[in-house]
Structure formats: structure tokens, C-alpha cells
N, C-alpha and C positions, 0 to 999 in steps of 0.2 A: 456434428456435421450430418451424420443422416437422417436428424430430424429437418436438419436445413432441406437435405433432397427431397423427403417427404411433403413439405411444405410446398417447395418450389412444384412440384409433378402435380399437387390437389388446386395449383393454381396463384398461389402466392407469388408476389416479385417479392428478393430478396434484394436490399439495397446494401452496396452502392454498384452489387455486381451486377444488377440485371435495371431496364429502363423503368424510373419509378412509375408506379401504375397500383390502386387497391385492387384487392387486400396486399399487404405490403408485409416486410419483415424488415425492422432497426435494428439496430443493438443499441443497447442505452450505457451510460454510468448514472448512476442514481444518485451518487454525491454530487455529480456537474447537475445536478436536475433543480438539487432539494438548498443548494448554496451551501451557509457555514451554520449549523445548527449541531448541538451537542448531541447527534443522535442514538448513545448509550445511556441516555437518560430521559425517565418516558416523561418528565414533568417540562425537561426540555421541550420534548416532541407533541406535548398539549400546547405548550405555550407557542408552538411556532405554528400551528392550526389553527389556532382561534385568532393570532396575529391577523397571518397572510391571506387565509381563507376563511373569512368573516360568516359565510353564507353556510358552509360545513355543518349538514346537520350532527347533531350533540351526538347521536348513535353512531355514526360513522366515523367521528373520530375518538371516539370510545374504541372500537374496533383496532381503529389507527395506531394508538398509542400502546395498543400492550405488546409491540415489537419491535425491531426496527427493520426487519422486513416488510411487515405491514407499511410502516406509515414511508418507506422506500416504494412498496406499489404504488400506494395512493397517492403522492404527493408527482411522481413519477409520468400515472396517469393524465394526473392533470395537467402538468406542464403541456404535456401530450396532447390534450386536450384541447386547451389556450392557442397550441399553434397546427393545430388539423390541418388548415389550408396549404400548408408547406409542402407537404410531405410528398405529391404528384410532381411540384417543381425541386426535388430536392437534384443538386447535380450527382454525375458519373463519378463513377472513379476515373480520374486524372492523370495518375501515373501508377508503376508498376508497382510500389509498395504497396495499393490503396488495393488494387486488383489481386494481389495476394494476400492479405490480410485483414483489408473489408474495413470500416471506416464507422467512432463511435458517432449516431444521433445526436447534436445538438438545436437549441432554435437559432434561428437565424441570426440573431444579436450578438450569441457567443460561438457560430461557428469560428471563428479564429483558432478555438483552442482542439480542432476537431483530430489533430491524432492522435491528441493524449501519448505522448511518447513516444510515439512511433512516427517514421517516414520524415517528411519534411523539421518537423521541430524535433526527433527526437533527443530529449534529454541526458542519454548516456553519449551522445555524440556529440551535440550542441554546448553539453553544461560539463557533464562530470569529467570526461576525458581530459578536454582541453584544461580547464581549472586545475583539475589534482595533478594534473603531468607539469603546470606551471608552476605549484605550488613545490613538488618534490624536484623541479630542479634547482632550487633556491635553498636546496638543503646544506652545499657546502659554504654558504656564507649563514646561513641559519638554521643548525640543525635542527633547533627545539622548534620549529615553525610551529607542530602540529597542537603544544602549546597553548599558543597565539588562534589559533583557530578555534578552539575547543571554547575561549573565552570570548569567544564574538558569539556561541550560541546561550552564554548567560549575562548577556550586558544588560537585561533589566533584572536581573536574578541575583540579591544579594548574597548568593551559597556561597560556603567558600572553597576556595580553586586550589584543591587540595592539588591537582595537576602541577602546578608551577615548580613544586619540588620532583617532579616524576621523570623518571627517565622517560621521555618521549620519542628519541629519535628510530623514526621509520624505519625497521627493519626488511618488510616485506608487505608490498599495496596492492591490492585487487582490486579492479575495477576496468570500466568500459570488456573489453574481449577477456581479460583477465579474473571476472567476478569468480567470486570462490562461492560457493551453497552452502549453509552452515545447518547442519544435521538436526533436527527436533532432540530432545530430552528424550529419552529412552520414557521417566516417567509422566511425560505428557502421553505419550504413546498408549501406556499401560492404561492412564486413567481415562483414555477414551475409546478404549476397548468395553470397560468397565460401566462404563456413563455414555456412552453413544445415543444420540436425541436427534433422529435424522423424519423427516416425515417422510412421506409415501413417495411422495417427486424425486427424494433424492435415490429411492430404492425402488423403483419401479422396471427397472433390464431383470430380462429373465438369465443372466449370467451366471458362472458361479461365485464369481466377485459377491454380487449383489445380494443369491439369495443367503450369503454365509453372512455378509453386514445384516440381512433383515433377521436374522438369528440373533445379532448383536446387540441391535434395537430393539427387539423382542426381550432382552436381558438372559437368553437362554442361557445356562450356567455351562453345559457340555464342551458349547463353542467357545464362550469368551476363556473357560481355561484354553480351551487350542490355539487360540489369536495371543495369549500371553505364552503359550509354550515358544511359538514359532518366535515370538519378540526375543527372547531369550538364546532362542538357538540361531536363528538367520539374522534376528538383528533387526534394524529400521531400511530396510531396502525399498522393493516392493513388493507387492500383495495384499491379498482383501484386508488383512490382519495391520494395515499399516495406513491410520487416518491421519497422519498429516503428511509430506513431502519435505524438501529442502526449504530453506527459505537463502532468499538471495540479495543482500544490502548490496546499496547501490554502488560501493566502498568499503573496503573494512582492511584497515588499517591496526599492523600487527607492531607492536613493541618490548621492549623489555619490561616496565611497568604496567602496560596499558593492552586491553584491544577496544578499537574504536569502531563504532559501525555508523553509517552514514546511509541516509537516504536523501536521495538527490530528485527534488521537483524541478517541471517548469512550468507546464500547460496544467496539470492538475489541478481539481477543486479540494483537495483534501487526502490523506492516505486510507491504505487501504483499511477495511475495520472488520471483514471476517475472513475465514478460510470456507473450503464445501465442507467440512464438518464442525467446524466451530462458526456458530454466529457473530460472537463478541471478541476474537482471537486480535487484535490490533497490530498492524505491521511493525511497527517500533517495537512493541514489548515483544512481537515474535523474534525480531533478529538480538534484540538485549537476553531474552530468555534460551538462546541456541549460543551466543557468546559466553553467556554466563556458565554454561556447562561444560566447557573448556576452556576456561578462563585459567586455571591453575590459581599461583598468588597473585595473578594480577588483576588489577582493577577492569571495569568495563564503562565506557561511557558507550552515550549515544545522540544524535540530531538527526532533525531536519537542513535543507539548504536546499530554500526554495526561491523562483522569482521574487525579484523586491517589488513594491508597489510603487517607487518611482524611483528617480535614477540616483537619490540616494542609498538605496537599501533598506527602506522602510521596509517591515515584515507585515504583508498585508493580514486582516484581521482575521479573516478564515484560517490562514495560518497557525495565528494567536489564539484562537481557537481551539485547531486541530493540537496544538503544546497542550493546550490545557487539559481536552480532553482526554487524551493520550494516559495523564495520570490519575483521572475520575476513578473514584471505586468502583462503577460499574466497567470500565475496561480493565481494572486490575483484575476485576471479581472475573470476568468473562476473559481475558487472556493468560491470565496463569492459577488455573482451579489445580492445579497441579503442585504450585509451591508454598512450602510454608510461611508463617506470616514472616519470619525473619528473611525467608529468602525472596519474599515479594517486595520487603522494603530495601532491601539490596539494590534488585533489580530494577526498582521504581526510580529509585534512588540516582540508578545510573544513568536518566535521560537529562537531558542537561537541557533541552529546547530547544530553537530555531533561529537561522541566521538565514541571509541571502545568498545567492552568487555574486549583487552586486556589491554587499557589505565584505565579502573578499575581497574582491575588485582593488577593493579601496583600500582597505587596513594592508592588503599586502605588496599597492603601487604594480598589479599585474598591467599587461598589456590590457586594456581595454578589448580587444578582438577576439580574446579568447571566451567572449561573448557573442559566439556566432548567432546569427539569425537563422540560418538554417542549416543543414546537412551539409550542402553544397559550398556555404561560405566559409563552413571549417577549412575544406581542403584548400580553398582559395585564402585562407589568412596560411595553410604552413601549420595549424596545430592537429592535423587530423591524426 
């Protein structure tokens, strides 16, 4: 934020708060920019450059490909690029959510999906609430519902549904106002105190947050024993000594057998696929890898449950995608450098894939309604 006031005082409009005019300030998502491309994989990230952008001279996407920061700027830019002329006409913000919270950059074609979660479509109000609150009151005529759920996200997945014998029924469900934050692994903690790989951007405040992280990154040995003492004595709280935070499943659903965790799309291009100090950290194996360490003897699964691609609950391909990706060795390699190989096939182990909201819909004869269209419509059906 005070680089935002800095920017805005040297002469920038900042959109959607101030009237668009250059030089300007967006905020972008890069996944909505770059589509459905495996981008933990740099032969993917060749292959979808020489595709899309035929003209790309060979050095620059050389350049491109050896991160997925890079080819996130550049592909990023260009979209940026392609629709220049927008951006003088782009509208205001509209209502009060948008004026508190400021509104992601799309081009014109896909602004539809422009809250990404927030405001009018968001998805913990539109999708997850009403859904999981219809599904758990159906629990006295069908305990085991959550069951039934778990095997609508592997219906093209011949594994087998070791669940079916599992005690399943819901004990205790987080979500919408009720989300619960599941704590990082003490040794994920440790091992990025240890291996911390931050460039100059991300440590550039003269605080003393920062200059104890540039210590860290420096590999100075004085500090990182200090940053492993405090982990031990104060624990994963906050403080410079502490690179990752909570993480927060959209859902997570607790059992005698089982914890389940749940991320719930709707507008989204894709989940999310790093943290500020992990590049390759993937939101799925983060909430599987913060379950799994309070797991006890029980089992852990995980999905998606995202828009269907039509009104049957087809799982659109980016989705199919983003499953896939989710279990590539480059995101196990980059989201759990931390567990051993047994404990990574665990965890891996535990994503089960992706199903719809409208593939519930249907498999559990819900009220269709409890497919609001927007914030507003929820309270107007009665599931808010």
C-alpha cells in the first residue's frame, strides 16, 4: 500500500479507484492471463511460447522458460500488450466491495470473471456455504454422505475408494465464516530458514524483518541458528523467523477416520501455485501437507470443486489440468522439499482430483438454487 501512495503522488492513476488515465496501476492474476498451461514444467512453458507466440524471438523465450516467474511476466505482458487500448476506457469501481478492495485486470472478453472471489460472485458465499450447509443437513437421512462426495472427485480415476469402509460421518465443518487455518509443519519452517532463496525485491525494506531475512538468504550461520531457536521456543507465530503463515482450505471437514480438505473455485483460472517465499509451494499440497501433520491415525484426502463447464458438471480442461498438475514432480519437488520420499507419497497420495458444484447438484438431487448467481441471490433463495 505505500508503494500504491507513492506511485499515485509521482502521478499514476491507480485503477479501479482513481478515473483511468496513463500511466496507470492494474493488478493482474497471471494464471487468468496465461490460460491452462502446466507452468511447473519448463518444457511445458517452451511448448506453449512457440504455440501461442509464434513471432517470440528464440532468446527471449529462452529467458522465459527457466521460471515460472519469468514466463508469468512475459506472457503476462503481452496479453497486456494485445489489449493496450482498453485500459483509458477500463470502468470505475461500482460498488462498495470493489472501492474497498480494488478489482483484478482482465481483457475485455473475460472480464465476467473480474472478482475472482470476491464481491459480487464470491465463491465462499455463492458456492461453498450454501452447498456444504445443504449437504450436511442431509446428514440424518445420510450420514455417510461425505462418502459419496469424495467419489464424485475420482470418477475418471480407477484408484480404489479405500473411503467406502471409513468412518466418514462429520464430526466438525469449517467453512464459509467458520474456516479454520491449518498451521505449516514446524519442518517446513525449519527447512526455510535453512534454504531461504528470496531475490532482492523481496528484501529490499530497510526493516528489521528484512534485514534479518537478508541474513538468511545470505545463508549467515549466526542467524539461521536464531530463526531455528525462536521456531523451537515461540513456535510458528509471527516474526522475521517464520516464512510461511496459515493456510486456509476452503472447507475441511473433520472425522473419525478421515480429515478432508476442500478447495472450492468458481471465477478462477487455476489454483494458486506459490507462496512470497516459496515459488513452487501449490495450494493443494499446502493444505494436504498442514493436514497431514495432524492427522493422528487418520487418513487425509483432498479436491477441488470447481465451476462445471456446462450444466452437466463437466470438469472443464484447465481444471483437468490444474489435477494433473497439482501431482507433477515438479510441484511435489517445489511444494514439499521438506518431506521424505515416503511421506511425499502419502501426501500425494491423498489428492483424490476434481469434481464440480454442479456434479453435486446432481449426484445429491440438491436444490438447484443453492447455485446463486450472485451474493445477493443467496440471501434472496434463503441459503445465506
Amino acid at each position: 500500500m505505500p508503494i500504491l501512495k507513492q506511485l499515485r503522488a509521482a502521478g499514476f492513476a491507480v485503477w479501479p479507484f482513481d478515473v483511468p488515465r496513463l500511466p496507470m496501476v492494474v493488478e493482474i492474476y497471471p494464471r487468468a492471463l496465461t490460460g491452462a498451461v502446466v507452468k511447473g514444467n519448463a518444457d511445458e512453458r517452451r511448448r506453449y511460447l512457440e504455440h501461442k507466440y509464434t513471432k517470440l524471438p528464440a532468446q527471449v523465450i529462452e529467458v522465459a522458460v527457466r521460471s515460472d516467474d519469468a514466463f508469468d511476466a512475459l506472457v503476462s505482458s503481452l496479453v497486456m500488450a494485445e489489449h493496450a487500448m482498453e485500459f483509458t476506457s477500463l470502468p470505475p469501481a461500482n460498488d462498495r466491495q470493489q472501492r474497498l478492495e480494488g478489482q483484478i485486470w482482465l481483457p475485455a472478453g473475460a472480464r465476467k470473471t473480474e472478482t475472482f472471489a470476491r464481491g459480487r460472485y464470491n465463491s465462499s458465499k455463492t458456492r461453498v456455504a450454501p452447498v456444504f450447509s445443504a449437504l450436511e443437513d442431509r446428514a440424518d437421512e445420510d450420514p455417510q454422505w461425505l462418502r459419496r462426495l469424495l467419489s464424485l472427485a475420482t470418477a475418471e480415476n480407477p484408484r480404489e475408494r479405500i473411503w467406502r469402509a471409513q468412518d466418514l460421518i462429520v464430526q466438525s465443518s469449517h467453512y464459509g465464516q467458520r474456516e479454520r487455518p491449518l498451521q505449516p509443519p514446524l519442518a517446513l519452517l525449519s527447512w526455510l530458514v535453512r534454504n531461504l532463496d528470496a531475490g532482492a525485491a523481496k528484501l529490499k525494506e530497510n526493516d528489521a524483518s528484512a534485514r534479518e531475512r537478508r541474513n538468511l538468504a545470505a545463508k549467515d550461520p549466526v542467524t539461521i541458528e536464531r530463526a531455528l531457536e525462536l521456531l523451537r521456543s515461540a513456535g510458528a507465530g509471527r516474526g522475521w523467523h517464520v516464512l510461511e503463515g496459515p493456510t486456509y482450505p476452503d472447507v475441511l471437514l473433520v472425522t473419525p477416520d478421515a480429515l478432508v480438505v476442500i478447495e472450492g473455485k468458481r471465477t478462477e483460472a487455476g489454483p494458486t501455485t506459490s507462496t512470497t517465499w516459496m515459488s513452487g509451494r501449490h495450494q493443494m499440497l499446502r493444505h494436504l501437507d498442514a493436514a497431514w501433520e495432524i492427522r493422528g491415525e487418520r487418513a487425509v484426502y483432498g479436491l477441488f470443486v470447481v465451476e462445471g463447464k456446462d450444466e452437466r458438471g463437466t470438469v472443464p480442461p484447465m481444471w483437468v489440468e490444474a489435477a494433473r498438475d497439482t501431482t507433477s514432480e515438479a510441484a511435489i519437488q517445489g511444494s514439499l522439499p521438506h518431506r521424505s520420499p515416503e511421506e511425499r507419497e502419502g501426501i500425494v497420495g491423498s489428492f483424490l482430483g476434481v469434481t464440480t458444484w454442479q456434479a453435486i447438484v446432481s449426484a445429491f438431487s440438491l436444490d438447484p438454487r443453492v447455485l446463486a448467481e450472485t451474493v445477493s441471490d443467496v440471501s434472496f433463495a434463503g441459503f445465506d
